[in-house]
N, C-alpha and C positions, 0 to 999 in steps of 0.2 A: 942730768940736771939735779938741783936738789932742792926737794921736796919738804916746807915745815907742816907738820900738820898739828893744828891746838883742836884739843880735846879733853873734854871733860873727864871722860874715861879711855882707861885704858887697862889689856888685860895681861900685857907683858908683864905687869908689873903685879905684884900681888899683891891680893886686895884693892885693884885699880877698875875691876867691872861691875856693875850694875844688872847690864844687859845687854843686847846685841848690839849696840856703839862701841863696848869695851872687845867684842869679837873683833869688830871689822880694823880698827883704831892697833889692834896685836897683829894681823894677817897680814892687811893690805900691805904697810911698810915691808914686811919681808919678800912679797911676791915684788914689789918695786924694785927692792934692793938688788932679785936675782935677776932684772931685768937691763941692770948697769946705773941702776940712779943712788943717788944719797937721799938719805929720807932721817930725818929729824924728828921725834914726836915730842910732844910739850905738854905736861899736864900738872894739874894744881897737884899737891903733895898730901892733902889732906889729915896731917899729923902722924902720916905714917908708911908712905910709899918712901921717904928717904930717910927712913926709922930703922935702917939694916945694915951689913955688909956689905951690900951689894953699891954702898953710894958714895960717889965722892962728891965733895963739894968744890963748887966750879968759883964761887965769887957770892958778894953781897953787892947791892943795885938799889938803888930810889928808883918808884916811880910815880908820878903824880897821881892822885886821886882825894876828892873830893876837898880841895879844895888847899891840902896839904903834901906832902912829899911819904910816902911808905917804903919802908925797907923789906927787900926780900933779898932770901937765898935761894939762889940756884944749883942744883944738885942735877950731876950725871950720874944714873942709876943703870946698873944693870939686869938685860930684861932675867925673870927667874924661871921663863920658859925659852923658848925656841929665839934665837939670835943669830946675825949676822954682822958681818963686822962692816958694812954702811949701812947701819940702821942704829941710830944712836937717843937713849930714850931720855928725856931734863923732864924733871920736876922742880918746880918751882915752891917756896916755902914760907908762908906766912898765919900769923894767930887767926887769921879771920876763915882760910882754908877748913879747919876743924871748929868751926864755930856752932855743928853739930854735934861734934863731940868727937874724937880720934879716929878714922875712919869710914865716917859720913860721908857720903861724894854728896848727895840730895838730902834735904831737910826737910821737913813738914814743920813748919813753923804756925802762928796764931797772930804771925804779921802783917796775914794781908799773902795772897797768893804770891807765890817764888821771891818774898821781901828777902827773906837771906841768901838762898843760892843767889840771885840777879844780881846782890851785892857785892859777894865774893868773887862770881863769875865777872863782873866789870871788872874789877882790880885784876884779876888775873889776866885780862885781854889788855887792861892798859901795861901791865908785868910785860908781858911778851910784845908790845910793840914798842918799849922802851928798851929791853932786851936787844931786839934787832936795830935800833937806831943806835943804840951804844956799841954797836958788835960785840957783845955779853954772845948772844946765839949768831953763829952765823951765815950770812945772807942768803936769802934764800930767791929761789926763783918763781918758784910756784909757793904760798901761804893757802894752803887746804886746811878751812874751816869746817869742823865737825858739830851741826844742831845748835840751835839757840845759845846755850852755853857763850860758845865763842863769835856771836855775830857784834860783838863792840868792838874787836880785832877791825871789822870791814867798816865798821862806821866811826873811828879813828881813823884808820886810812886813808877815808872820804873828806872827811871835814876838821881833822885835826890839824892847823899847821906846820904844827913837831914833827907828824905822821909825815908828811906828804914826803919824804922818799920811797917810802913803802911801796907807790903808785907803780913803783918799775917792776914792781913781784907782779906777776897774774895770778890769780887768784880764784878761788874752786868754793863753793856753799856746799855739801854733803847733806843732805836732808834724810836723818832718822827715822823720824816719827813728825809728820808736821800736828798732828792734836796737840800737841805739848810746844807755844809757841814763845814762851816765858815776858807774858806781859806784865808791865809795869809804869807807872805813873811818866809823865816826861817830870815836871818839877813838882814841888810843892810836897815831899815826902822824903826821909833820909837814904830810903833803896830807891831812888826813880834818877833819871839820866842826866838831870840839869844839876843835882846834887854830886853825885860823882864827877862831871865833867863839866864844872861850870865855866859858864863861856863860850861853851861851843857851839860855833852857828851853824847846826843840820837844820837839815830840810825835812821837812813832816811829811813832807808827800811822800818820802823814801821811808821813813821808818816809824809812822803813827799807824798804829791801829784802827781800822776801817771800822769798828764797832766802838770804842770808847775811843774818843776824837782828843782826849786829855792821856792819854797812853801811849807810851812803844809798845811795838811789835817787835820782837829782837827775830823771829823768826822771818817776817815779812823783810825787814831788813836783811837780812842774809840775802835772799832772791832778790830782793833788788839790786845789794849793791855789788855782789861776787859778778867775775868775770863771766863764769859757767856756775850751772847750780845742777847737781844730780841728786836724783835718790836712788834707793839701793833695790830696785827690780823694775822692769819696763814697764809692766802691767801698772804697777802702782804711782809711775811718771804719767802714765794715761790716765789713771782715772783721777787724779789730784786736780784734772783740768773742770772737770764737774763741780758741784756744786753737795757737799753734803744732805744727806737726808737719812737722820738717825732713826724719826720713825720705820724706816723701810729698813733698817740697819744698812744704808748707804753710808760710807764713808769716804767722801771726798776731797775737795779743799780745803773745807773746812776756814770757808770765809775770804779765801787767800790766791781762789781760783782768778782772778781776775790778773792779780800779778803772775800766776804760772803760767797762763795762758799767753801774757806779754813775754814772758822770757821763752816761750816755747817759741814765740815767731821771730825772735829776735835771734833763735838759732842759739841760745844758752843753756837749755832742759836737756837732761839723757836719765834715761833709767840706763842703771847696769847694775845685773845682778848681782849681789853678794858670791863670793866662795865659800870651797870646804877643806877642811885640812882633813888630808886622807894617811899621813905620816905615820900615825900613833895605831896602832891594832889595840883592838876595844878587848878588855877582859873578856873570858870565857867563865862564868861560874853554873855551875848545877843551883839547884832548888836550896838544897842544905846551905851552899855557902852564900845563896844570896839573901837570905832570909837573915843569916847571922851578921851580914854586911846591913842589912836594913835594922837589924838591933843595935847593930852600932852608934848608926845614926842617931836614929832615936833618940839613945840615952845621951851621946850629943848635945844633939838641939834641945832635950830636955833640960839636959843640966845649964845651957847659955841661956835658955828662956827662963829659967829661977832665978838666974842671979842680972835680969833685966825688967825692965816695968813688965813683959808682953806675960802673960796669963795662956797658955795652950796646953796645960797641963790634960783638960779631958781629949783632945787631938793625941795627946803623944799614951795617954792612956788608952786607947779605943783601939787605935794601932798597933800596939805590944800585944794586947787582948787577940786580935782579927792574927796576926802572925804565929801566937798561939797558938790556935783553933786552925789554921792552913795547914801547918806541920803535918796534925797528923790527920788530916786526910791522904787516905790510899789514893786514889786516883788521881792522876795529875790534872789542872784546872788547864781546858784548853776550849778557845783560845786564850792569849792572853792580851788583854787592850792596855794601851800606855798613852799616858798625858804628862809630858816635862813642860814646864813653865811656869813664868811669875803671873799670879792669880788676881786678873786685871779684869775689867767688864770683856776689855778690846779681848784679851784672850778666851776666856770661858764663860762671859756673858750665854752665849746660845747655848747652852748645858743648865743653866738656869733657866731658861726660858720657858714659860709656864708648854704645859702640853695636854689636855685635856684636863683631867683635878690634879695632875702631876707636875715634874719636872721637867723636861729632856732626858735629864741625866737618869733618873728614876724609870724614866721609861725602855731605855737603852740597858738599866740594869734588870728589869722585869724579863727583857728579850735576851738575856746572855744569858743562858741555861745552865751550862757548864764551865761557863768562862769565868774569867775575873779581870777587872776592873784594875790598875793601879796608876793613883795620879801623885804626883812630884808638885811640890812648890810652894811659895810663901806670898804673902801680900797685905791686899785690904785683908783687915779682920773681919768682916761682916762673910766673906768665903770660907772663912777658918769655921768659923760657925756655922756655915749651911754643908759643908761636905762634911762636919763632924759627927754632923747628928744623921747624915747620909752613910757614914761610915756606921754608925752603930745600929741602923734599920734594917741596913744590905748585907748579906753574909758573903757578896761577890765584890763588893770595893772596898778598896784599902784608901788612904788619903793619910802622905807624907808632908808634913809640914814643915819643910827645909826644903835645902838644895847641895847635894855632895857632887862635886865633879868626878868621882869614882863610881858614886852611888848610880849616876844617871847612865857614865858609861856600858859599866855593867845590862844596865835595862834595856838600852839600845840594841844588847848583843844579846838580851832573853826573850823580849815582848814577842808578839808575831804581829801587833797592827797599833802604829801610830795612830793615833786622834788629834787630829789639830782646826777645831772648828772657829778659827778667830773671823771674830766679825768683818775685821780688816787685819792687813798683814804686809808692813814696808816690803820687805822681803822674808825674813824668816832663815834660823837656820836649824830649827830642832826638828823640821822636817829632814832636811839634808845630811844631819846627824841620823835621826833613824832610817834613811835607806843605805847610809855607810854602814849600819850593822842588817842590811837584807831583810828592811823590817818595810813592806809596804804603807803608805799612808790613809788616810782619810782625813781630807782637805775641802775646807772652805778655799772652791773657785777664785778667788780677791788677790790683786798684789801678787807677792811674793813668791804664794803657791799656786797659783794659776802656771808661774812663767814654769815650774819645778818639779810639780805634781801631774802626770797626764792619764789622763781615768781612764782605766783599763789597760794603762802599759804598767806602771809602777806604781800605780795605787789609786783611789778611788775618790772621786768629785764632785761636789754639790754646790748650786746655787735654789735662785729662786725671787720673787720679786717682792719680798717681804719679812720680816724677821717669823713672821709663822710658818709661811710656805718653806722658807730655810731649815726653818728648824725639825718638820716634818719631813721636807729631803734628807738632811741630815738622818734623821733615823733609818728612813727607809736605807738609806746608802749602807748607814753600818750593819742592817741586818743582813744585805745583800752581799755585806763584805765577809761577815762571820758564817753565813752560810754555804758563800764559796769554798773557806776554809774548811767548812766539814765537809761538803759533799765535792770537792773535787780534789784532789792533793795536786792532779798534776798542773791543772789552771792554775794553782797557789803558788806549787814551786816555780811557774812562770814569771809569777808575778814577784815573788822571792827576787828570780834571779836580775830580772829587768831592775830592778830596785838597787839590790848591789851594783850592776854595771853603771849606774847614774852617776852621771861626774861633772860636778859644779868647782871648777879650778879656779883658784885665784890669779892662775897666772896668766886665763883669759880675763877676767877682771881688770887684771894691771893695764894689759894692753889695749882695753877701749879707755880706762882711764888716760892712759898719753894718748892718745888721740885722739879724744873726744873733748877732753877736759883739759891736758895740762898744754897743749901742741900752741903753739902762736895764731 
């Protein structure tokens, strides 16, 4: 069959990820492809995925939006990583795409929550169902929608009468992250949906917001109006049917449970896990050269953060400082703890969480005696500034403010123990990445890592029935984790090896996808 999937990211392409949507959005097509399908991906061009060699141009298209006729180009691009030849990557190309600036997939704008993405992202869903009605792309059997981004694809579908061939595709919702549901005004504002698509007679039951009665919900819309709706691990299809509760650090539905819970009895919901690509063998570096790989960086990100508004200058100074000072210590720092990721509440919220007159994170480095501490990643700036000033109190943590896909590989193949305490977690694959380099975990129970992480075979698990009692599980775990490491080697190298053997395939993925999702 063949397979369109729109998506806002995508990681074939470079410069086309964000974050774990851009993983799965590069993977899954290939593991389809090897399964006998064709598979199509689509993604906005953002001023610079069809900015290469790699693209040929397919044609120029009108497609209706707001009120008038908008021209795009269509570009076939070649992926700049792993390809097969029925996996074919379009991006599509217009001034509003880079309305962030060359680059941007996401905006933070002062217009009112997701007022520019929601704008762009419409035009781009009415792009590609104007696309497949014109045979520009084509025809597809299955239309696999990826996260908010693309849910105007399903509600043109629905109630466009242009759209309505489209009806014969079946059609799939992929649910990311449901927190992030990109609400927006229905009329009465130039980003809301009566503006873009004037005339169109939807139904509010399918796509208004249960809390602001004058809003879409592009998310809620996806689940309602997709044939099948998945998210990306079981555990985290289970518990979406709940009802949030962030005092407790419960994260649920997150308002939307009511519609999950119809589509679960309707026989439309599946969790299925994400994949891992095990293809690539992870660098091997010693002490010396990964040190000198982590000054790279540095100087790097230092020098892209001078010549941009963002100010991180005492971060990348506090760090050159700590790598200093590590050098020439004689004794080597063991163990060694790692944290990769973009630095969100949802990620390392419970590392902030107060702990007596402390931190978490402070408390956890009080307890690492001989160890060290290294964490990866960029984000909110209010984290930039609490692991900065963390980095320059602790002489056992380091804090990298970037993100090197070298840098991180490398780590995966040095650490001895992942940390990944997210509050909640779709699925996750920076666990799955570190037991591909024989690096046991320490996992928050939730989602993702619950289905991934099994405490006491390949690495180590915490709950609890409150964001405090968590957070004090959490410690105790890690100190029970770090003191395994000392006092037992051969329980470690157990737990090493169980880690390595762990195999999350895509090409199981693919096949509960056809059958669960794409099958009649």
């Amino acid at each position: 069959m063949h397979i369109l999937m729109v998506a806002a990211e995508n990681d074939a392409l470079a410069g086309g990820k964000v974050g774990g949507l851009g993983d799965v959005v590069r993977d899954l097509p290939l593991a389809l492809a090897a399964r006998g399908h064709t598979v199509s991906v689509i993604s906005p061009g953002y001023g610079i995925l069809a900015a290469n060699d790699r693209a040929t141009r397919v044609t120029t298209f009108n497609a209706p939006f707001s009120g008038g006729s908008q021209s795009l180009e269509l570009f076939r691009v070649a992926a700049s990583k792993d390809s097969h030849p029925n996996v074919t990557h379009y991006v599509l190309e217009h001034w509003l795409f880079s309305a962030g600036g060359a680059g941007a997939i996401y905006v933070s704008d002062h217009y009112g929550p997701f007022a520019t993405d929601a704008h762009k992202f419409a035009l781009f869903c009415s792009a590609v169902c104007e696309a497949l009605v014109q045979k520009v792309l084509p025809a597809a059997d299955v239309i696999h929608c990826h996260d908010w981004h693309s849910a105007n694809v399903l509600i043109l579908r629905q109630y466009a009468p242009a759209y309505r061939a489209l009806q014969s595709a079946r059609t799939v919702y992929s649910i990311h992250n449901l927190s992030i549901q990109g609400v927006r005004p229905l009329q009465g504002d130039d980003s809301s949906l009566q503006s873009w698509f004037p005339g169109l007679a939807y139904d509010v039951r399918d796509v208004g917001d249960h809390f602001s009665h004058d809003c879409v919900n592009f998310m809620r819309a996806g689940i309602r109006l997709a044939d099948k709706v998945n998210t990306v691990s079981p555990t985290y299809a289970e518990e979406i049917l709940q009802p949030s509760h962030w005092e407790e650090a419960v994260v649920g539905g997150e308002g939307l449970e009511a519609d999950l819970l119809q589509a679960k009895a309707e026989n439309r919901l599946f969790g299925i896990l994400n994949g891992c690509d095990y293809s690539h063998p992870l660098p091997e570096l010693d002490s010396k050269a990964l040190y000198q790989l982590m000054d790279e960086c540095l100087d790097k990100w230092a020098s892209l953060a001078n010549s941009s508004s963002h100010n991180h200058s005492a971060s990348y100074y506090f760090a050159l400082r700590k790598l200093s000072h590590w050098r020439k210590r004689r004794k080597p720092h063991l163990p060694v703890l790692l944290s990769i990721g973009r630095m969100t509440y949802q990620k390392l919220g419970m590392l902030i969480a107060p702990y007596g007159q402390h931190t978490v994170l402070e408390e956890l480095l009080s307890r690492l005696q001989q160890g060290i501490f290294i964490m990866v990643g960029s984000g909110d700036p209010e984290y930039d500034r609490l692991f900065t000033r963390c980095m320059a109190s602790h002489d056992n943590f380091l804090f990298l403010n970037g993100y090197s896909e070298a840098l991180a590989n490398a780590l995966y193949n040095y650490a001895d123990l992942f940390v990944m305490p997210s509050i909640y977690e779709p699925c996750g694959i920076s666990q799955m990445l570190a037991m591909r380099g024989a690096m046991p975990c320490i996992a928050h129970a939730t989602g993702g890592l619950k289905d991934t992480v099994i405490d006491g075979h390949n690495g180590f698990t915490f709950t609890g029935r409150d964001m405090a009692s968590k957070a004090a599980a959490f410690i105790e775990t890690t100190t029970t984790a770090v003191a395994l490491y000392s006092d037992n080697p051969q329980a470690w190298s157990e737990l090493k090896a169980n880690a390595a053997a762990s195999r999350f395939l895509w090409d199981q993925s693919a096949m509960e996808y056809e059958q669960l999702l794409y099958a009649k």
